[in-house]
N, C-alpha and C positions, 0 to 999 in steps of 0.2 A: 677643792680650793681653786680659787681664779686668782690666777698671776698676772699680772700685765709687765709688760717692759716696755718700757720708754728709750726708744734707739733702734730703728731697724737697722744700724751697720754690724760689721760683722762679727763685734761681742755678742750685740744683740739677738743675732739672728741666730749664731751659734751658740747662745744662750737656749735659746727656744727650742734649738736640735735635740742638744740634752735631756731638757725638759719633756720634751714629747718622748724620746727616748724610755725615759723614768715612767712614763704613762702616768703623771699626777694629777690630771683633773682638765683646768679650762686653760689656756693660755690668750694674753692678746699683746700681738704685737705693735707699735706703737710708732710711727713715724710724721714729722712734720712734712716731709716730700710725698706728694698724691703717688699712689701705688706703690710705693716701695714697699710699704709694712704689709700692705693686701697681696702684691706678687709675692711677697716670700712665703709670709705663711699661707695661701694657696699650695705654694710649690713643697710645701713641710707638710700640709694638709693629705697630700697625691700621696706621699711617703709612707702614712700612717698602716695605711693596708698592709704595704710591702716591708713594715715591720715588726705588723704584729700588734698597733696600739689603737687602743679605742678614744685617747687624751683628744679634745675638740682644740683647735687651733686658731684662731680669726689675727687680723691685719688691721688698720686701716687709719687715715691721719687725724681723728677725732676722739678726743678725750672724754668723751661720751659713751665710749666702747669700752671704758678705765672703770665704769661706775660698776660698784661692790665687789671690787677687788678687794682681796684677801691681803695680797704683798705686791708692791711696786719694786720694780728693779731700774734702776736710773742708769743707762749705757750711754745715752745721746751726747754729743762735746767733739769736740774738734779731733782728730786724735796728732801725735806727735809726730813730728818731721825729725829727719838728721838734724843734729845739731841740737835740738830743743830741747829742755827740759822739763818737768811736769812742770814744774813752775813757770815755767813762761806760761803753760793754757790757762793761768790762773783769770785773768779779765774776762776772755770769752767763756770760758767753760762755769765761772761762776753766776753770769747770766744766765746760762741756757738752761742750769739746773733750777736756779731758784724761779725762773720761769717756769719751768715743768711743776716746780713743788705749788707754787702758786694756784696751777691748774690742776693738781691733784687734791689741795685743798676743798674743790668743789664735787668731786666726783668720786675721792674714795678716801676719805677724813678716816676712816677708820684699819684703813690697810698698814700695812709695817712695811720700811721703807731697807731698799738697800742701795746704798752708792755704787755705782763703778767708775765714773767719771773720772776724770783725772784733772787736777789734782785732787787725787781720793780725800784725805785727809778733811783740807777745807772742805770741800762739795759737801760733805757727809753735815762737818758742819755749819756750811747753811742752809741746807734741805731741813735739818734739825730747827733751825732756827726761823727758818718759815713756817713750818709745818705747826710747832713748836710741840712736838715730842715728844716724851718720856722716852729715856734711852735704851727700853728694854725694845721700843718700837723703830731704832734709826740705828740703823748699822753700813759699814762701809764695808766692800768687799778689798782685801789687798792682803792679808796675813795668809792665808791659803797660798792664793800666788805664790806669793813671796817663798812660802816655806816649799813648796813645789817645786820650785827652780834651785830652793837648796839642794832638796833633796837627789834631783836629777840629776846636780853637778859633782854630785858626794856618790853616786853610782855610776857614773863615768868614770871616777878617778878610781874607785877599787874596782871596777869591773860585777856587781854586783846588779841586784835588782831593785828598782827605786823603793819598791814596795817595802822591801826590809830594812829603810833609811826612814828611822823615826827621832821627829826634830821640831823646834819651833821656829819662825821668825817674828819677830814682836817691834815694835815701834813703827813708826812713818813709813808711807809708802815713797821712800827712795831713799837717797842714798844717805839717809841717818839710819835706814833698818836695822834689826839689831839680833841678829843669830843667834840662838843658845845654846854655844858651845858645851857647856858646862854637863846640859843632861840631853844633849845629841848622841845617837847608837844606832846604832847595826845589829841588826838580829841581838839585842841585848848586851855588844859591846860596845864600849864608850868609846865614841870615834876620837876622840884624843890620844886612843891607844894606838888607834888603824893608819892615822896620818899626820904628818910629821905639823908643825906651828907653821914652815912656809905653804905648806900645801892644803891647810887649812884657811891661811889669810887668803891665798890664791882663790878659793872659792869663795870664802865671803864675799870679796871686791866683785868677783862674775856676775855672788847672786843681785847685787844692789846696782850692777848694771846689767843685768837681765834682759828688762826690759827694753834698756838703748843700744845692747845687742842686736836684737830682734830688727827695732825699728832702722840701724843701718844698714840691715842686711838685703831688706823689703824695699828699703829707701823711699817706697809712697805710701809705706801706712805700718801699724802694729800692731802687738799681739793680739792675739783674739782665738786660738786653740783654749790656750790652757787659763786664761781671765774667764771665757766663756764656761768652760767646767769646773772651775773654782767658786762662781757666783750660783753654778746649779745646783753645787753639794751645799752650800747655805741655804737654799732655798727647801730640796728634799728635808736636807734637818730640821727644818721648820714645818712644813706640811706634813710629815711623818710623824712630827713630833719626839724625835729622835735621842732629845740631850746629846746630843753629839758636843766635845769639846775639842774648839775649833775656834784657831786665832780668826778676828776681826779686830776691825776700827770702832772702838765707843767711845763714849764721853768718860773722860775719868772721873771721878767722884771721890778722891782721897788714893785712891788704889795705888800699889808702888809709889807712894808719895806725891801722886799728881794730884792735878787739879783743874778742872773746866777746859780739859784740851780732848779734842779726839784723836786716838790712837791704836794700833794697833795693841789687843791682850790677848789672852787667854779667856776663851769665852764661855758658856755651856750657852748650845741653839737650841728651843724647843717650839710648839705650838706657842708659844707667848711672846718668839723672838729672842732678846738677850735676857737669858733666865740667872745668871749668874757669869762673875768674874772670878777668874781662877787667880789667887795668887799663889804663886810656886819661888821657891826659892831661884835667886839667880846668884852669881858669884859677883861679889864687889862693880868688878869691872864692866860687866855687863847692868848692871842696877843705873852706874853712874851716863855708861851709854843711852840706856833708856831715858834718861833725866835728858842729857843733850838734843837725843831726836825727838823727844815734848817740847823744845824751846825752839827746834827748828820749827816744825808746826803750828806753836802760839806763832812765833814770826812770821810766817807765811799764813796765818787767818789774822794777824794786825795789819799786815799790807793788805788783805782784803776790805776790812774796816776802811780802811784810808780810799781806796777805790771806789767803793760802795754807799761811804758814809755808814751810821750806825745803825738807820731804823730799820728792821726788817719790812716795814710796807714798800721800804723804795727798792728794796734787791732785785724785784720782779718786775722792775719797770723798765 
């Protein structure tokens, strides 16, 4: 498989780590700044030896080096300041993506796409909407995250191991996400038993500010550990062909009651990309939740509309 990423910052690059890590095939890393995507992956290239992988690496700022790629991974965007919200990178990051889709259009028309950009949500879909898609081939990375960060903060509070905190999080990527308490456990007990309603609200609120944790603490940049291994295991599930089932951002199509919005579900990844949507039982309250963080999303891709005007030809301009 030949993966390219689009982003040599430091999602991207620690993107790449992973993936050379995984030892899956071709990688190329992808930057508009001359050297950046060539120095790093040289410097992941030295590595290879000293760990063991025989995965080929390359760099460099031409989209040229994108041709017959298998999957694109879109990293590149502004990333967030104190203070900011995803939504405020909505004007630039909306360009620089549908830009890149633009130019992927010419060079790997048949690769499956995955967002990382921020704001995930929209990017996802307008890359989709440039590219123009089937949804089994345009997916957004943010549900892994997201549930990651649950999970870590739910093995903090019992002193346990993250590993035996199995959980989902589903909806938008921010602060409408949507935890599911309901069939959340611990080595197979229901964490509603392990922790008390304030100490479970206490971590939801953590995890959907996760990310603006991170970013006040760095104060000139964020996350990019654990996005960066989050967008790798969709990526293995896919080259592996894996069925792995594993929240992402898709277009809904009636699912949980939605419609034409991309969001976070319950997904199966294989060699074909989104092979299936899980629908799993959620309790009332989290159902109606999910309905809410769809309407933030529709709202923040109608402000895009309004931004961008409606025709996909003009996004890229």
């Amino acid at each position: 498989m030949k993966v390219t990423i689009a982003g040599a910052g430091h999602v991207g690059a620690t993107c790449a780590q992973y993936l050379l890590q995984e030892d899956l095939g071709e990688v190329y890393l992808l930057d508009v700044v001359e050297g950046l995507a060539a120095g790093k992956a040289l410097d992941l290239a030295q590595a290879a030896p000293i760990l063991g992988k025989h995965s080929r690496i390359r760099g460099g700022h031409s989209y040229l080096g994108a041709r017959g790629s298998d999957l694109v991974v879109i990293t590149a965007g502004k990333p967030r300041q104190p203070g900011m919200s995803r939504d405020d990178l909505l004007a630039v990051n909306g360009r620089i993506v549908a830009s890149i889709a633009s130019e992927l259009k010419e060079v790997a028309p048949d690769a499956l796409v995955i967002t990382v950009t921020n704001p995930l949500d929209v990017t996802t879909y307008i890359v989709q909407r440039v590219l123009d898609l089937p949804r089994s081939r345009c997916m957004g990375m943010a549900g892994i995250l997201d549930t990651a960060r649950f999970r870590c903060f739910v093995a903090l509070q019992l002193g346990c191991s993250p590993v035996d905190v199995q959980a989902l999080v589903l909806g938008g990527h921010g602060d409408s996400m949507v935890p599911i308490l309901s069939s959340a456990t611990v080595g197979g007990v229901r964490l509603t038993e392990l922790l008390t309603p304030g100490q479970l609200s206490a971590i939801v609120e953590r995890t959907r500010k996760g990310g603006a944790e991170i970013v006040r603490l760095l104060k000139t940049g964020s996350a990019f550990y654990a996005p960066g291994a989050a967008v790798a295991q969709m990526v293995v599930a896919i080259a592996r062909d894996e069925h792995r089932l594993l929240p992402a951002c898709v277009l809904t199509q009636g699912e949980y009651g939605l419609e034409g919005v991309f969001i976070g579900l319950p997904v199966v990844l294989g060699s074909r990309g989104v092979e299936a949507i899980v629908q799993m039982a959620l309790a009332e309250e989290e159902r109606e939740a999910l309905g809410r963080s769809a309407e933030a999303v529709r709202s923040a891709m109608d402000t895009w509309h309004e931004l961008a005007g409606t025709d996909p030809a003009d996004w890229a301009s």
